[in-house]
C-alpha beads as a LAMMPS data file, in Angstrom:
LAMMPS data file: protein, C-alpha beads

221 atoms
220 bonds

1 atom types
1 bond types

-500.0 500.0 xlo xhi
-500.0 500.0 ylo yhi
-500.0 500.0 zlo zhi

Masses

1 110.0

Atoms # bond

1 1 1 0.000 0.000 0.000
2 1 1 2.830 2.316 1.234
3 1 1 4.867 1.219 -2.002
4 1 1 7.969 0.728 0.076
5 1 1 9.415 -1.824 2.682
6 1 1 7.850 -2.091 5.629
7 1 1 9.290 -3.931 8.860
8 1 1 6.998 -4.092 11.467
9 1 1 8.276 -4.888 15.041
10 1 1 5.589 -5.752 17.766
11 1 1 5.419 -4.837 21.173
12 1 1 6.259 -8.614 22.324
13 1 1 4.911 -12.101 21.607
14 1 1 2.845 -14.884 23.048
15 1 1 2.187 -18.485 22.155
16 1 1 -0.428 -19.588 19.786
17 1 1 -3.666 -19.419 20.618
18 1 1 -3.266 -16.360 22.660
19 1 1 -5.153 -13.441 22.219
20 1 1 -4.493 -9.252 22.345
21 1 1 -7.377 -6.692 22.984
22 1 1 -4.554 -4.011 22.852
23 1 1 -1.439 -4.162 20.778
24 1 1 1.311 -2.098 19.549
25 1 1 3.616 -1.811 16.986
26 1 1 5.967 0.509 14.999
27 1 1 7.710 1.059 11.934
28 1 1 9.720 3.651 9.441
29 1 1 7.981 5.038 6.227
30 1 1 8.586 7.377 4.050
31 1 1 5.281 8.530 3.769
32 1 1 4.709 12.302 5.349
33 1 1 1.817 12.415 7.912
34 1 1 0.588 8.938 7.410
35 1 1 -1.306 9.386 10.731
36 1 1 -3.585 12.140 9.089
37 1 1 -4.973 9.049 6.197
38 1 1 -8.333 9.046 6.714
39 1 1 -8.088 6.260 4.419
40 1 1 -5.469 4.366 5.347
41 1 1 -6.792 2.565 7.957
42 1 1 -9.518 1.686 6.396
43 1 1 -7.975 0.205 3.249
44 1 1 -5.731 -2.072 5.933
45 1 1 -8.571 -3.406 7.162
46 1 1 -9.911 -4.547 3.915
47 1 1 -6.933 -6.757 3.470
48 1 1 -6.130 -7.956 6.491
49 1 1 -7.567 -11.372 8.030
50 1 1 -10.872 -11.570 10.246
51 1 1 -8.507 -11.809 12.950
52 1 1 -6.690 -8.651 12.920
53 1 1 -8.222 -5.353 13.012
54 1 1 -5.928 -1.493 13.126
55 1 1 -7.382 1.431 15.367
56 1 1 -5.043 3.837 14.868
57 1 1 -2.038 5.208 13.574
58 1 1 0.354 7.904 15.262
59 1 1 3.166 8.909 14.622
60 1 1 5.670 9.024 17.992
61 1 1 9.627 9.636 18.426
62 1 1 11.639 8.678 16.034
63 1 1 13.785 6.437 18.540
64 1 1 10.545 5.188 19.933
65 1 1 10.437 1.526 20.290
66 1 1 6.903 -1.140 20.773
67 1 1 8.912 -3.323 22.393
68 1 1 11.694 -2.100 24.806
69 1 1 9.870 1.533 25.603
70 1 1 7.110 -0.378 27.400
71 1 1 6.915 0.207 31.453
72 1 1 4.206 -2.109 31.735
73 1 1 1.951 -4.907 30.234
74 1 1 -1.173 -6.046 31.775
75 1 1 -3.078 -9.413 30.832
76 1 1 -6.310 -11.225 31.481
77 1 1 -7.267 -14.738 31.646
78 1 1 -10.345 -15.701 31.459
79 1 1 -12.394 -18.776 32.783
80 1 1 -16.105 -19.624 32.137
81 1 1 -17.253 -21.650 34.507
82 1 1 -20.335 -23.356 32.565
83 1 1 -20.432 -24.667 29.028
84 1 1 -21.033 -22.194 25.987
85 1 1 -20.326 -22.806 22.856
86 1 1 -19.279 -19.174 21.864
87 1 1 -16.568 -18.998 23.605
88 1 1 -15.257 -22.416 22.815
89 1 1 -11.647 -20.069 21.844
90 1 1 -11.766 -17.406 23.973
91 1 1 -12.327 -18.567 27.255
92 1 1 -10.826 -21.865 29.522
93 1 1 -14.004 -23.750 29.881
94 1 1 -13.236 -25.245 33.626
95 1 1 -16.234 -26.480 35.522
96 1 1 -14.769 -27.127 38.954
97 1 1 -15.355 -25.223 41.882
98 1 1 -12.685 -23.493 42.811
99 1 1 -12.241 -21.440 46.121
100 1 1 -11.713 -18.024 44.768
101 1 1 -10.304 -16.629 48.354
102 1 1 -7.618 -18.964 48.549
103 1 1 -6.194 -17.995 44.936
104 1 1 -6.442 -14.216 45.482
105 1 1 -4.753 -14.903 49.012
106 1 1 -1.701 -16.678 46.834
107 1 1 -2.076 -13.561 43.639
108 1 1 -1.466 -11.370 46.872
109 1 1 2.049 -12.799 47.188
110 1 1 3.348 -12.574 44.092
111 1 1 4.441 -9.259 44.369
112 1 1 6.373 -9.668 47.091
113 1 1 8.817 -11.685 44.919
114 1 1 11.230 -11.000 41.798
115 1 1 12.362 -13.967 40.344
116 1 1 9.956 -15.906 38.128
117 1 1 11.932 -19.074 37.056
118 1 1 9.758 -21.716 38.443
119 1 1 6.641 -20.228 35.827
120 1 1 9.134 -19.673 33.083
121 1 1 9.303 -21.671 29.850
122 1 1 11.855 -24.012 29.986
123 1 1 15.447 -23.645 27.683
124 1 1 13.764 -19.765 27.213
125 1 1 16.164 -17.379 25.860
126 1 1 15.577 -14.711 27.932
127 1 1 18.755 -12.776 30.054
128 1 1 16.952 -12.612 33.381
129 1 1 13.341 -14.173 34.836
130 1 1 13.390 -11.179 37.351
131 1 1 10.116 -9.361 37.101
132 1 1 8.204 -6.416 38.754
133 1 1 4.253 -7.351 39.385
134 1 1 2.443 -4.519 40.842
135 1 1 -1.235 -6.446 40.616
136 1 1 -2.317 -9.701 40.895
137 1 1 -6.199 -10.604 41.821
138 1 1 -9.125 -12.321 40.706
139 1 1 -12.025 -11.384 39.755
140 1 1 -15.253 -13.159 40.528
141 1 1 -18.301 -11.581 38.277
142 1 1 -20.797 -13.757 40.335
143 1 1 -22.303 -15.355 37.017
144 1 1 -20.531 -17.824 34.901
145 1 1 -17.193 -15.666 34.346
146 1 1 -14.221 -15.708 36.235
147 1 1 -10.908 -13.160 35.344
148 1 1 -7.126 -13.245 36.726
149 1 1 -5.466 -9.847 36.500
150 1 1 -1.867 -9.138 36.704
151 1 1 0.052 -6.383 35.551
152 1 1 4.004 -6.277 35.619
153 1 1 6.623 -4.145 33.798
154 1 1 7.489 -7.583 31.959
155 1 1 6.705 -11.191 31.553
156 1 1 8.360 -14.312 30.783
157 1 1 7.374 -16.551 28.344
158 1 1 4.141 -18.958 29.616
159 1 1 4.553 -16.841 32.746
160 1 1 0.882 -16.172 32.894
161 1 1 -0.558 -19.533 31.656
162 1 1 2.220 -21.177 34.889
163 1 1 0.792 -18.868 37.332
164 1 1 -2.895 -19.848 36.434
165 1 1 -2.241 -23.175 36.048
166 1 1 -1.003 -23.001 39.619
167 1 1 -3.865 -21.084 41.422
168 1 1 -6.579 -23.380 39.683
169 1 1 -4.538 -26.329 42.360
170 1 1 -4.587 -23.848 45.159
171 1 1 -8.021 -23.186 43.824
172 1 1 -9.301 -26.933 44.137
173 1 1 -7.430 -27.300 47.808
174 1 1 -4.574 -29.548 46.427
175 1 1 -2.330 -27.538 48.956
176 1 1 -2.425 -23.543 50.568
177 1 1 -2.075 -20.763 49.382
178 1 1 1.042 -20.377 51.351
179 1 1 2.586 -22.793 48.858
180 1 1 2.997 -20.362 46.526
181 1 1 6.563 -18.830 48.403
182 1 1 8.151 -22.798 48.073
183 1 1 7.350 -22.757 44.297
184 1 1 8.854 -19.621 43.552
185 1 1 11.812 -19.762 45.525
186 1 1 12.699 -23.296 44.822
187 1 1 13.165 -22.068 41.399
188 1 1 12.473 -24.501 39.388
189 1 1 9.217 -24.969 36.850
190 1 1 8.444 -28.581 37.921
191 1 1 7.687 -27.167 40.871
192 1 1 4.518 -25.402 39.850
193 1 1 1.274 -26.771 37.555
194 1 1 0.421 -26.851 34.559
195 1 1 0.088 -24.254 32.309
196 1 1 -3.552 -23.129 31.416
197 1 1 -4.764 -23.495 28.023
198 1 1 -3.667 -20.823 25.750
199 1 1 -7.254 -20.026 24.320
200 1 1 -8.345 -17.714 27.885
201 1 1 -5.216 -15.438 27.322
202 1 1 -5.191 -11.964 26.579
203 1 1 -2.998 -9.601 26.424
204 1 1 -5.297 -6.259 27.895
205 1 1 -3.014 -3.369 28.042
206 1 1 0.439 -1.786 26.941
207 1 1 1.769 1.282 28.956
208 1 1 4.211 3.597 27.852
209 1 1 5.939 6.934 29.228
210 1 1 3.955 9.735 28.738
211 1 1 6.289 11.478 25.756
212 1 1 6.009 8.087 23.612
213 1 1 3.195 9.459 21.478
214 1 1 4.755 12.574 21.089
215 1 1 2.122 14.284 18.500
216 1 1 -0.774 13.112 21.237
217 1 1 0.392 14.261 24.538
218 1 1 -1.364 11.193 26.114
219 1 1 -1.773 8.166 25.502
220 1 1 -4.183 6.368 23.487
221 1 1 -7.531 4.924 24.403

Bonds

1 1 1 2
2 1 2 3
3 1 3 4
4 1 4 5
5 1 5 6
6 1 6 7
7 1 7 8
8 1 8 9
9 1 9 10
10 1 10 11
11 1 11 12
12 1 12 13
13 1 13 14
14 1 14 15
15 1 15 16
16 1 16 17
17 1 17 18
18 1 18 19
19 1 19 20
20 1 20 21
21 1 21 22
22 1 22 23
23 1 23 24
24 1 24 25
25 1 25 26
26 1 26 27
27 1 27 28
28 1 28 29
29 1 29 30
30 1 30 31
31 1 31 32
32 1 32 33
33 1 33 34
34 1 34 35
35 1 35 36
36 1 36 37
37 1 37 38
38 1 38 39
39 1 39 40
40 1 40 41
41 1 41 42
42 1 42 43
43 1 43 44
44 1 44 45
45 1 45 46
46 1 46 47
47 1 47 48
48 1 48 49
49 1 49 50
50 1 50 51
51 1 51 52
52 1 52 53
53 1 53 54
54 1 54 55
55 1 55 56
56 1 56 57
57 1 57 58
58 1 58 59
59 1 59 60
60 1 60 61
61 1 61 62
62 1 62 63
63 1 63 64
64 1 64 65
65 1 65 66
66 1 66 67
67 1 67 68
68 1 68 69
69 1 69 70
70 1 70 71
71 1 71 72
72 1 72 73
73 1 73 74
74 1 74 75
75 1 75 76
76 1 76 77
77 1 77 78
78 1 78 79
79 1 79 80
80 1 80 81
81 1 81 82
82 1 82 83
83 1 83 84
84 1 84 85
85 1 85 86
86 1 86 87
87 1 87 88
88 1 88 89
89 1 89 90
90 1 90 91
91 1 91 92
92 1 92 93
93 1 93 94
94 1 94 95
95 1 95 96
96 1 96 97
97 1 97 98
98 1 98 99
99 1 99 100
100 1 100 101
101 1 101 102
102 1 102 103
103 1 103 104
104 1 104 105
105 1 105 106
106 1 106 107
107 1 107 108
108 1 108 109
109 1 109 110
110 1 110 111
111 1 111 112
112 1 112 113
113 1 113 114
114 1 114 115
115 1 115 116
116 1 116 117
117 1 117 118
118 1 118 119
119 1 119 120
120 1 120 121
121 1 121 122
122 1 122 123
123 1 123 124
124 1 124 125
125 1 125 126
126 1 126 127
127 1 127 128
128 1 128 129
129 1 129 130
130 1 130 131
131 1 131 132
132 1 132 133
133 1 133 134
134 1 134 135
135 1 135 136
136 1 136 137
137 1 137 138
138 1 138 139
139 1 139 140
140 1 140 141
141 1 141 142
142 1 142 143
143 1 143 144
144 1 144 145
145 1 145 146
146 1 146 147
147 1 147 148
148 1 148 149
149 1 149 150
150 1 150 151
151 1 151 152
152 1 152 153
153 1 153 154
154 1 154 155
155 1 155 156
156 1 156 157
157 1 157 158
158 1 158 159
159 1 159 160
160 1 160 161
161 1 161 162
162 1 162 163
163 1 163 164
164 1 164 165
165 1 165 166
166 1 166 167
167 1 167 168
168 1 168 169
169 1 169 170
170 1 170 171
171 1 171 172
172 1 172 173
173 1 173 174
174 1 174 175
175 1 175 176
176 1 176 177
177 1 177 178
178 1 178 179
179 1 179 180
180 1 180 181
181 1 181 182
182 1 182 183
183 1 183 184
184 1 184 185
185 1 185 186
186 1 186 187
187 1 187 188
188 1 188 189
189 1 189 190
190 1 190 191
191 1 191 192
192 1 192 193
193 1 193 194
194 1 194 195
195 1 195 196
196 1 196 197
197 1 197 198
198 1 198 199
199 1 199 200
200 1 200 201
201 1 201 202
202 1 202 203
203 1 203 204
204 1 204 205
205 1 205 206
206 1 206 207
207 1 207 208
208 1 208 209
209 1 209 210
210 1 210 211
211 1 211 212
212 1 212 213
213 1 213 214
214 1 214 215
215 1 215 216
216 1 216 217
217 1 217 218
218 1 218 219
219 1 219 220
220 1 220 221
């Protein structure tokens, strides 16, 4: 469309099957004041897959980066707890109860810790597993729906799908909450469960510093 090369680096990636309600990415064109198209987005979205859909497109720094300007990524999974056959990929079907107390009493300790190993991917290639969470809860919509939030300023590959995985034991009383210190400080990813299904994944939210979208002065809805 642009009638020139276009690289396209995204703000991070996640493992098939995983969703994103909010996604960034950036790249160099040639093109003068792209973001002022009225058309442009539109004609994108006549050409790209059912799956993908563009909101917007703004023009930031020139050194700004989708990836490694980030502060902070928040993500959702989500859990129906009765069968429906509309959500059959967008939500882990899991009809257990589950003692929701007991796994926001163990999502309260997470952020008391820094080192993430034991709900890492195994042979990753990432530098370090250390990682900042600032939130970790669920939340309990009191009909068939139930969400785990957690926000961090990074994650480790199947981080989120480990931790999950985890809380639904603590969840059905396989041990305490308290458990949750001797997985992550022995270290070790056979130490904690198994990784939820990919399909209740979401990526919900990129942060970045305020000066990132430097024509906008905010940042984006």
């Amino acid at each position: 469309m642009l009638r020139e090369q276009v690289r396209l680096t995204g703000a991070g990636r996640t493992d098939a099957g995983v969703h994103a309600l909010n996604f960034f990415a950036h790249f160099d064109t040639n093109s003068e004041e792209l973001d002022k198209d009225t058309k442009i987005i539109s004609n994108l979205n006549g050409i790209l897959p059912d799956e993908i859909v563009v909101y917007r497109i703004i023009a930031v720094h020139p050194l700004a980066h989708a990836r490694f300007n980030a502060i902070s990524r928040q993500y959702l999974y989500v859990i129906t707890t009765k069968k429906n056959p509309f959500t059959i990929n967008s939500a882990y079907h899991f009809y257990r109860n589950l003692n929701i107390d007991k796994m926001n009493h163990a999502a309260s300790i997470l952020p008391e810790y820094h080192d993430f190993t034991s709900f890492s991917k195994l042979h990753a290639d990432t530098k370090t597993n250390l990682c900042n969470i600032m939130e970790a809860r669920w939340i309990d919509d009191g009909a068939d729906h139930l969400c785990f939030l957690i926000t961090a300023n990074r994650f480790l590959r199947n981080m989120v799908r480990a931790i999950v995985g985890t809380m639904l034991d603590i969840g059905l009383e396989k041990y305490p909450p308290e458990n949750i210190r001797q997985i992550i400080t022995a270290m070790n990813r056979n130490a904690a469960g198994t990784s939820a299904p990919a399909q209740g994944l979401y990526l919900a939210k990129i942060k970045y510093p305020a000066n990132f979208f430097s024509q906008l002065h905010e940042e984006p809805k």
